[in-house]
N, C-alpha and C positions, 0 to 999 in steps of 0.2 A: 302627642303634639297635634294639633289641630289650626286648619289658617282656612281664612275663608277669602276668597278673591272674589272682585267684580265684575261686570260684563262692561262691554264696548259697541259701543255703534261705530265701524267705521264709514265714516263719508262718501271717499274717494281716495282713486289712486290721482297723483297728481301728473305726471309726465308719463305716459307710456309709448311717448314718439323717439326718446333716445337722442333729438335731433341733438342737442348740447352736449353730450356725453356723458350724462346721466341718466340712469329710470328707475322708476316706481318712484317713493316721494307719496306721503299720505296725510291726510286729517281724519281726525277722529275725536269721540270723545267719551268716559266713562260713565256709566250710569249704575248706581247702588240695587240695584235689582235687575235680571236676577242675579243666585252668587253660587257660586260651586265651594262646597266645605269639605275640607278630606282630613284625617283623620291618619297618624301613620307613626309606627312605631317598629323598630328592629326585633328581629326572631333571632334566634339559637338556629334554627333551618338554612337552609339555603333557594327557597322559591320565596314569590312574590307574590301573595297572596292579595285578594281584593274582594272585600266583603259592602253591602248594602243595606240601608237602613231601608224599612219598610215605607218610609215618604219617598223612597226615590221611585221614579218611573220607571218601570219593566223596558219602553220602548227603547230608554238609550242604553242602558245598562251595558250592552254587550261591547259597543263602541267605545264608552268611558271605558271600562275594565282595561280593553284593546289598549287604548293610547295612556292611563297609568303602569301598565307594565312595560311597555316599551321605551317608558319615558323611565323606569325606576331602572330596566334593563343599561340602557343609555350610561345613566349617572354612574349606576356600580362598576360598568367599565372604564368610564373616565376618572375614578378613585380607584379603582382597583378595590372593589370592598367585596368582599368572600362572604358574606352573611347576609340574608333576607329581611322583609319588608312585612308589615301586614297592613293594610290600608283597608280603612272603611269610608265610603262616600255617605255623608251627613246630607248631605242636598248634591244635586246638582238640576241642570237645565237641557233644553231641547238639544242635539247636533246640528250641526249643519242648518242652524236658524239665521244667523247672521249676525250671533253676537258673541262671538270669538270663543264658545265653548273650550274648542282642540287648543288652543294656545294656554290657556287657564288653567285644564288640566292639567297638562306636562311640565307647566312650571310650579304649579302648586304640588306636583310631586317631586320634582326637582330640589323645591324649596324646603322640604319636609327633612328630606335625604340629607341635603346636606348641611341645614343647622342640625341635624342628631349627628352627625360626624365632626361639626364645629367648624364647618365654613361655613359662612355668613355672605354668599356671594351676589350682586345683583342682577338685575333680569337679563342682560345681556348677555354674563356670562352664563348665564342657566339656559336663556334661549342658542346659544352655542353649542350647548353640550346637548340638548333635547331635540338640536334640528327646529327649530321655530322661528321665523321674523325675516325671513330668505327674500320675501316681495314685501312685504309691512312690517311696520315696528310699533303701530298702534298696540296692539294688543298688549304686548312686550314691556314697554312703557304706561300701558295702562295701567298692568299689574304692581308696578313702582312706586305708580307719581299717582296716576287717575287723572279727570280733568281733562283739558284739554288739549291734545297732542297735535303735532306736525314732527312730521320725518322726513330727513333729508334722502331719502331712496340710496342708489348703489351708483357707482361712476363703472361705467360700461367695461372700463379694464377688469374688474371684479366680477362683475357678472352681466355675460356676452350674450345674455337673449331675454326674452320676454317670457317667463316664468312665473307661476303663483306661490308661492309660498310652502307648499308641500311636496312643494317639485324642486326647489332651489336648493342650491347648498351654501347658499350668500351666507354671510354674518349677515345679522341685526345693524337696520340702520342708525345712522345718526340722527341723535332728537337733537332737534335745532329749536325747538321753541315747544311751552309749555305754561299752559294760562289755568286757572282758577274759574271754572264753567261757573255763570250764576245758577245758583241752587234755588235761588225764586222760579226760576221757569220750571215750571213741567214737563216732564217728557211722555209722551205718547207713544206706544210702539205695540204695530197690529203684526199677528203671524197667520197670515191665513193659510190656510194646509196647503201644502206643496209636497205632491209626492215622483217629483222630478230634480234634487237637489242637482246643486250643479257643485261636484267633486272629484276627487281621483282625475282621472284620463281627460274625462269630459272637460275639465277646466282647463287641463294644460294644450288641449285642442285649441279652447276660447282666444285662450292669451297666444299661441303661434298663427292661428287663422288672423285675427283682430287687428294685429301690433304689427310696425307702428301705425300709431294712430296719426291724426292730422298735426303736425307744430303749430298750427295756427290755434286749432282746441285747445292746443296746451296751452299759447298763450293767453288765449281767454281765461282758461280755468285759472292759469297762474295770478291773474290779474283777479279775479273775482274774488279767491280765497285771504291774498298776501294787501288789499288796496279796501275790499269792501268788506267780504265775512270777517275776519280777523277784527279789524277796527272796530266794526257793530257789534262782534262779540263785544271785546273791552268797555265797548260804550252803553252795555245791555241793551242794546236796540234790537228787540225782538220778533218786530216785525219785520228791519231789514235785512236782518238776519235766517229770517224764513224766506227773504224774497233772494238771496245767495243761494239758498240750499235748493229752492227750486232752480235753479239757475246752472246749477250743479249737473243736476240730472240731463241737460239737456248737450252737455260737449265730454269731447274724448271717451277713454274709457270707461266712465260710469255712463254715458249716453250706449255704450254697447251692453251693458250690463242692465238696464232697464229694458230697452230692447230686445235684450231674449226672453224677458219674464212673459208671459200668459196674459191673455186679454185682463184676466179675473183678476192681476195686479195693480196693470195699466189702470184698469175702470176705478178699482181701491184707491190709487194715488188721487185719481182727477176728482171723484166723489169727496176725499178729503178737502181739498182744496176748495172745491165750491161748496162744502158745508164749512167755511172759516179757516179752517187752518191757512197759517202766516208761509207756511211751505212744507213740503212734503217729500222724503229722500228716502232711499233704499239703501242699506246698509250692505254691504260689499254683495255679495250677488244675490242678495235676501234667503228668505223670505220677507225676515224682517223687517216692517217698515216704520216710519218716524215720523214724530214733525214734534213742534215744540211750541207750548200754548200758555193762556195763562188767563185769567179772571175775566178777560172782557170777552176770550172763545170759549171757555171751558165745557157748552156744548158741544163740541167737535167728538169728545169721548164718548158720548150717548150715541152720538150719529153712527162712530164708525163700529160701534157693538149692532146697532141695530141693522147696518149693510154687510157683516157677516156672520157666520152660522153660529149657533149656540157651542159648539166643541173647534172654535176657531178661539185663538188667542188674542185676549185684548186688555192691555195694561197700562197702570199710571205709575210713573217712576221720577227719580230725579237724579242729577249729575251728584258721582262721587268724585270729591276733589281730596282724596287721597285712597294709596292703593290696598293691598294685602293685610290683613291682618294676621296677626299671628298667637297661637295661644299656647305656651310653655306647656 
């Protein structure tokens, strides 16, 4: 069995002030490259092996391996199933880039596991069993639906601090809303080398030092996303919809999250922006960065190849408005 899933740019967290009695709360959105393929099938053994095709990259290897078996570990004990796994990664993508690698994984093994045992379960229940969507449910719902997501975050009875998602032990939020990305626009997304990822310990420093944030930023961001992004999406207005996403970066939590990035990112976003792009955002704590274009900027992509290094990542992609696939 084989299934290949999508990646995700997430936006933003939406609330991290708590003031209402709620937090987290996210937008996001899927995009058809890159994709993580895995490949998995039951043993007469009893381990959980994990094997590589020679396309996949040495660099992350060791990480993926890490989080399919922990995640196939996971599922065996929540069936109770006595017999092993052999899993080969067909493709996968960078870690710790900014486009939900770790969630992708574990549900794509997840999902493996248990249609070969004949539950058909969806991502919610799977990110439950695997520990995944604790502070976002982008990802989670990416894998389902794709496209365009919002999550309604966690009511503070549930979970009583400001935690990232590796750190929570939340359920998976509620999807409150779910839109059909236009697939005419292009997406851009630059990964310039970053060898200071922000993970583990480091993050959940971020979010206890950080939080809360202002309720006034909230209400800004609340109002940007629910009054002006959202709408301009629906209405494909691409321009004002880059002028939301710039808008984005500059309150609450994703304004702390830009904020810790490196001169060498800061200068990346602003360089986009004054070579055309409609707007320019960071995907949860990057590297990855975005903005979304189309026939009247289409230089924007030559510019940002040529303001970073030859072994820096630089792609053109488009929204997937639908999620996992899967191959019997």
């Amino acid at each position: 069995m084989i299934i290949k899933t999508p990646s995700r740019l997430h936006m933003c967290l939406i609330d991290m002030s708590g003031a209402y009695g709620r937090t987290d709360g996210g937008i996001g959105f899927t995009i058809n490259q890159p994709n993580f393929i895995l490949k998995g099938e039951e043993t007469n053994s009893n381990e959980i092996n994990v094997d590589f095709k020679n396309e996949v990259s040495g660099d992350s290897k060791s990480e993926c391996s890490s989080k399919i078996i922990k995640a196939a570990e996971k599922v065996r004990k929540f069936y109770d199933i006595d017999y092993g796994f052999d899993f080969e990664v067909q493709k996968s993508y960078l870690t710790h880039s900014g486009l939900g690698s770790g969630t992708q994984m574990a549900l794509a093994t997840a999902k493996i596991i248990t249609e070969i045992i004949g539950h058909s379960e969806n991502s919610v229940k799977l990110a439950n069993i695997v520990g995944r969507g604790g502070t976002s449910g982008i990802g989670t719902f990416s894998f389902d639906y794709g496209g365009f997501i919002v999550d309604g975050g966690h009511s503070l009875k549930e979970k009583g601090s400001f935690l990232p998602s590796s750190a929570s032990n939340a359920k998976p939020p509620q999807l409150i809303a779910h839109y059909d990305f236009p697939e005419d626009w292009n997406v851009l997304v630059a990964i310039p080398k970053d060898n200071d990822h922000v993970h583990g310990q480091r993050e959940v420093n971020i979010f206890q030092n950080n939080c809360p944030v202002s309720k006034s930023e909230v209400e800004q961001m609340s109002h940007i996303i629910f009054m002006n992004l959202i709408p301009f999406l629906l209405e494909h207005n691409i321009y004002e919809f880059g002028h939301c996403v710039d808008a984005i970066q500059e309150r609450g939590f994703k304004k702390v999250e830009v904020g810790l990035q490196p001169p060498k990112f800061i200068n990346l976003m602003q360089y986009m922006r004054e070579s055309g792009a409609y707007g320019v955002g960071m995907s949860s704590f990057g590297p990855a960065i975005y903005t979304v274009f189309n026939k009247e900027n289409d230089d924007i992509v030559k510019a940002t190849k040529d303001y970073l290094d030859d072994d820096e990542v630089v792609f053109v992609t488009k929204a997937q408005n639908h999620g996992f696939e899967l191959i019997k």
